[in-house]
C-alpha positions in Angstrom: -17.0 -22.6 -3.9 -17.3 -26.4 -3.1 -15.1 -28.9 -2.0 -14.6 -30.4 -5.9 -13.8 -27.6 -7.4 -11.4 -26.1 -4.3 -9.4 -29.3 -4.6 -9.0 -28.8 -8.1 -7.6 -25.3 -7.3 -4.9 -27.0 -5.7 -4.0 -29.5 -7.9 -3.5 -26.9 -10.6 -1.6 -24.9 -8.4 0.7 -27.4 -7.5 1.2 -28.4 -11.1 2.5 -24.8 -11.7 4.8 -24.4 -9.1 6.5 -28.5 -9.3 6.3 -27.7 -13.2 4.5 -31.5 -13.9 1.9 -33.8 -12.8 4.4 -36.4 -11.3 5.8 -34.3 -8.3 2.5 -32.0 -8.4 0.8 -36.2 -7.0 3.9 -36.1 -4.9 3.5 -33.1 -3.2 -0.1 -33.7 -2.5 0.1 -37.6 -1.9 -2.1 -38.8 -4.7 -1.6 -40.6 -8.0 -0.5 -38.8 -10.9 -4.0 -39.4 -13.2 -5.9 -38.1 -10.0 -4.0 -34.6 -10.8 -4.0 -35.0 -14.6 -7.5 -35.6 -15.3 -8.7 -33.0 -11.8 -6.6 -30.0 -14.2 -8.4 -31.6 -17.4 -11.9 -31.5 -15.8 -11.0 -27.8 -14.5 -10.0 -27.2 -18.0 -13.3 -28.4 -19.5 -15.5 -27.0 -16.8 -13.9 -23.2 -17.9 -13.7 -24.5 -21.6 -10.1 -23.0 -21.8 -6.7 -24.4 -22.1 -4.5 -23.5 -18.8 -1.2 -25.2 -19.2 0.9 -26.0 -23.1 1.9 -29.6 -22.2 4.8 -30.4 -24.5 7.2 -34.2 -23.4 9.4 -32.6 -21.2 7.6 -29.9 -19.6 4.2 -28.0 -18.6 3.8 -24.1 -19.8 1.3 -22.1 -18.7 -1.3 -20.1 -21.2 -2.0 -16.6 -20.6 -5.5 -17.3 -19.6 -3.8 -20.2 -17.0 -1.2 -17.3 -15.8 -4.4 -15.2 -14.8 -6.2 -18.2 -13.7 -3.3 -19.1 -11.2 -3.2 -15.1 -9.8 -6.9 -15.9 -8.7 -6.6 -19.0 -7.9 -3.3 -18.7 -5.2 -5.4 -15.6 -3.6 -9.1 -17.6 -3.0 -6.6 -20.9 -1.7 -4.9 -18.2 1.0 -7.9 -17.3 1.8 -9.3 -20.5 2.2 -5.9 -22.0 4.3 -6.6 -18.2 6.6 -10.3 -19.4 6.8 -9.9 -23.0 8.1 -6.7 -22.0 10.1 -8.6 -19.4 12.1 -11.7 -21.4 12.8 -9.5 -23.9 14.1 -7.9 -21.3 16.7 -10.6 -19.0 17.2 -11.9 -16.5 14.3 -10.4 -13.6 16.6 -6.7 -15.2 16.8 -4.2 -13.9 14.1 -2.1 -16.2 12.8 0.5 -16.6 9.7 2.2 -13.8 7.9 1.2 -10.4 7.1 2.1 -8.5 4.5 1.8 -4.9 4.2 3.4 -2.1 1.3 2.7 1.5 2.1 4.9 4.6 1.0 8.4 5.0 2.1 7.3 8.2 4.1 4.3 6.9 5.4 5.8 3.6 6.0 8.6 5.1 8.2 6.8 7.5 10.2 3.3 5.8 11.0 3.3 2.0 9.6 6.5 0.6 11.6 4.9 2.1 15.0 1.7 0.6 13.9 3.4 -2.7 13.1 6.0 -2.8 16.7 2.3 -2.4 18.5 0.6 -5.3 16.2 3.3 -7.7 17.0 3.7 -7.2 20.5 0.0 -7.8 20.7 -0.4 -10.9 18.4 3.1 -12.6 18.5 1.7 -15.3 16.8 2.3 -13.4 13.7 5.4 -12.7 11.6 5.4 -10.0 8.6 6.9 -9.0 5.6 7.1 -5.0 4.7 7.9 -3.1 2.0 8.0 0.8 1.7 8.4 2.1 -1.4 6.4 4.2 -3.8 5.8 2.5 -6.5 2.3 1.0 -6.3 2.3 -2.6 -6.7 -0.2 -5.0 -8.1 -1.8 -6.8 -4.9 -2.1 -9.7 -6.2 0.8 -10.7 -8.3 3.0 -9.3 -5.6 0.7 -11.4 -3.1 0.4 -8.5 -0.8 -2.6 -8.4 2.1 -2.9 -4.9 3.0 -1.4 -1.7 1.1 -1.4 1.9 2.5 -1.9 4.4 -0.3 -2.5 8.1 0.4 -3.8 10.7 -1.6 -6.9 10.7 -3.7 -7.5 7.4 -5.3 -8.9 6.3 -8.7 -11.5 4.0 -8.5 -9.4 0.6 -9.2 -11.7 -1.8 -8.5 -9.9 -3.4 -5.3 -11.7 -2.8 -2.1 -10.6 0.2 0.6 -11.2 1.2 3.7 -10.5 5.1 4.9 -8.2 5.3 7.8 -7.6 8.9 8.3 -6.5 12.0 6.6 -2.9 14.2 6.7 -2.9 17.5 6.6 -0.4 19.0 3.7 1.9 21.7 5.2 4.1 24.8 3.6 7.4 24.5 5.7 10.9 26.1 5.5 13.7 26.5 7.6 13.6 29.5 10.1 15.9 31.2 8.4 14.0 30.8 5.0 10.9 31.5 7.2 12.7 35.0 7.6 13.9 35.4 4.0 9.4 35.5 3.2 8.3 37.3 6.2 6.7 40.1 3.8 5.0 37.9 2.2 1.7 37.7 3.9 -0.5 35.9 1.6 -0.1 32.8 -0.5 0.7 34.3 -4.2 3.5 36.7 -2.9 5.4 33.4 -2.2 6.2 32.4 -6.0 9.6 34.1 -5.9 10.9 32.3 -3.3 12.7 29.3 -4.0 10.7 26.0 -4.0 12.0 22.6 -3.7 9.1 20.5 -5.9 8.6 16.5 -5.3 8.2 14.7 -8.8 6.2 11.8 -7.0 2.9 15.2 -7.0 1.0 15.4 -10.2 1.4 19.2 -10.3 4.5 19.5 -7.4 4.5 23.3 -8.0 1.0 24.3 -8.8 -1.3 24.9 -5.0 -4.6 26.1 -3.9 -4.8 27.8 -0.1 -7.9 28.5 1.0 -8.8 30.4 4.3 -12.5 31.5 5.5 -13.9 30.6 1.8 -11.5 32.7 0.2 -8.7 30.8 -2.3 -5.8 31.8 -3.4 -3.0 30.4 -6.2 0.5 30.1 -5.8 2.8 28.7 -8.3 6.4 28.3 -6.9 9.8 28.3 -8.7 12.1 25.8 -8.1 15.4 25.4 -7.0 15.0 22.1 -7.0 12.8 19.3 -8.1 13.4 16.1 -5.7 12.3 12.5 -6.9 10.9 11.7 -3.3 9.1 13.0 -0.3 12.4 11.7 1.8 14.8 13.8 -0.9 12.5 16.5 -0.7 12.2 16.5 3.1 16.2 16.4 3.0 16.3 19.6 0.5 14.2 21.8 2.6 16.3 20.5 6.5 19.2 21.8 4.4 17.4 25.3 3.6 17.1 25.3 0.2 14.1 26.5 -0.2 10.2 25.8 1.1 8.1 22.8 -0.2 4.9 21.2 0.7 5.0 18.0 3.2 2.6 15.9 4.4 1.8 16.1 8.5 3.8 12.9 9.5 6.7 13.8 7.6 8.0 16.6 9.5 5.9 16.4 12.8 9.1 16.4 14.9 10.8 19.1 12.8 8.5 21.9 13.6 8.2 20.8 17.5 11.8 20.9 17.5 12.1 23.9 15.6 14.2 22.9 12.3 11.8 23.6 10.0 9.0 26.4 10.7 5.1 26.4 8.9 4.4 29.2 7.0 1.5 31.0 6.7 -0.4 28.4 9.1 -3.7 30.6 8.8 -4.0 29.2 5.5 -4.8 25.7 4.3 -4.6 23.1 1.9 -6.3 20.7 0.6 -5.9 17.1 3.1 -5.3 13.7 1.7 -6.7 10.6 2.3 -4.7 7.6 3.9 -6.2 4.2 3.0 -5.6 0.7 3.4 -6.6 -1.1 0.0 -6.9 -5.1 -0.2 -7.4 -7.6 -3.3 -11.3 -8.4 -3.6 -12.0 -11.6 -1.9 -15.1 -12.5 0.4 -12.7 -13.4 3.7 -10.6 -10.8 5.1 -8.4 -12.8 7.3 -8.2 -11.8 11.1 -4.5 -10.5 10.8 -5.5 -7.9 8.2 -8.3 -7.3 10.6 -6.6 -6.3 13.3 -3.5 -4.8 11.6 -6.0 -2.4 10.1 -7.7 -1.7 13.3 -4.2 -0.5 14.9 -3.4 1.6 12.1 -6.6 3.6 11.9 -6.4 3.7 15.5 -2.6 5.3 15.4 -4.2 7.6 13.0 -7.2 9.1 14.7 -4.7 9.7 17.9 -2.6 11.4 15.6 -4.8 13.4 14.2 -6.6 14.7 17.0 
């Protein structure tokens, strides 16, 4: 993009977020017709109206909401690229912000984070763990951690490791199913089942090539891998956790894993960014602790 049209990226986003032309000139330090006819050329050069301008105040159009999503990510992007050529392309600087499940988040991404800091102190973040999967860009997020298999959604990804999904119960549980020796004698047990799994009931184990079913009955059905997690440390029944989750549980011996000749099926952890041509240094190096965490942890 060059310099014309870059400055014209700010001058409409500055119009947005002062709400008129006047303190939009303010803010930047230019007069008011240099911003009002910058926004009309950018208008004319996309042949589409981006702001409803009324007497009292600007609106934006639909097509100028989606406009300003793009145009506030390529203008961070830009302020991350000139920032770190100033200080060295290898310096992070600025905020980071990161979203990755509240499981996840707890158990591998705060380490991953206390180690990022102490290494680059020149940065400051913001976190958020929660499940719900946010839109990158609207929620202006660098870097989030999603696990699982994803659909193809267009952003770009990187693979930093795999967890392995585990069968667990307390040891006395573990004692309540000691007959059962193979994966479809443990139906009747109870089973605590996490809504947040497309079929949180319904697995596949597999061992030497051979696969077998097992379709549990619950006791109950938890809305979260933490209220799950919960639910089976109390010994209500036996559940499927990821690796992470209850790593320190079964070296301390709270909860136990059943059946560990058998498998099932891992899932993928990855770090997924908005599309843009400049990854800045930060979300570099971030990324490069995390996937480094995780190839220790899984060895």
């Amino acid at each position: 993009m060059d310099a014309p049209n870059l400055n014209r990226l700010r001058y409409f986003t500055a119009t947005v977020e002062t709400g008129s032309f006047t303190r939009a000139a303010e803010r930047l330090g230019v007069a008011k017709t240099v911003v009002s006819h910058q926004v009309a050329r950018l208008e004319e050069e996309l042949r589409v109206a981006l702001l409803k301008r009324t007497t009292r105040k600007l609106h934006l159009t639909d097509a100028g909401r989606r406009f300003h999503e793009r145009a506030m990510a390529i203008l961070r992007d830009a302020d991350d690229a000139f920032a770190e050529a100033a200080q060295g392309v290898e310096t992070p600087t600025g905020t980071l912000t990161v979203t990755a499940p509240s499981d996840y988040g707890r158990a591998v991404v705060a380490p991953a984070m206390a180690a990022f800091l102490a290494r680059f102190p020149a940065v400051r973040a913001e976190v958020t763990f929660d499940d719900a999967v946010l839109d990158l860009i609207d929620a202006e997020v660098d870097v989030a951690i999603r696990l699982g298999w994803l659909p193809d959604s267009g952003l770009q990804m990187r693979r930093l490791g795999s967890f392995r999904q585990l069968l667990v119960c307390t040891p006395d549980m573990a004692r309540r199913a000691a007959d059962a020796l193979s994966p479809d004698a443990l139906g009747a047990m109870p089973w605590i089942g996490n809504r947040l799994l497309r079929h949180p009931l319904d697995w596949t184990f597999s061992r030497e090539g051979e696969e077998r079913r097992c379709t549990g009955s619950p006791v109950v059905m938890a809305d979260k891998t933490p209220a799950t997690h919960a639910c089976v440390l109390a010994g209500c029944g036996l559940a499927v956790l990821p690796d992470f989750v209850v790593a320190a549980d079964l070296a301390a011996g709270r909860l136990v894993h059943l059946l560990p000749q058998w498998s099932l099926p891992d899932g993928g952890v990855h770090a997924v960014f908005p599309e843009a041509r400049f990854r800045s240094a930060r979300v570099r190096h971030f990324i490069d602790v995390l996937a480094d965490i995780e190839r220790r942890r899984s060895a």
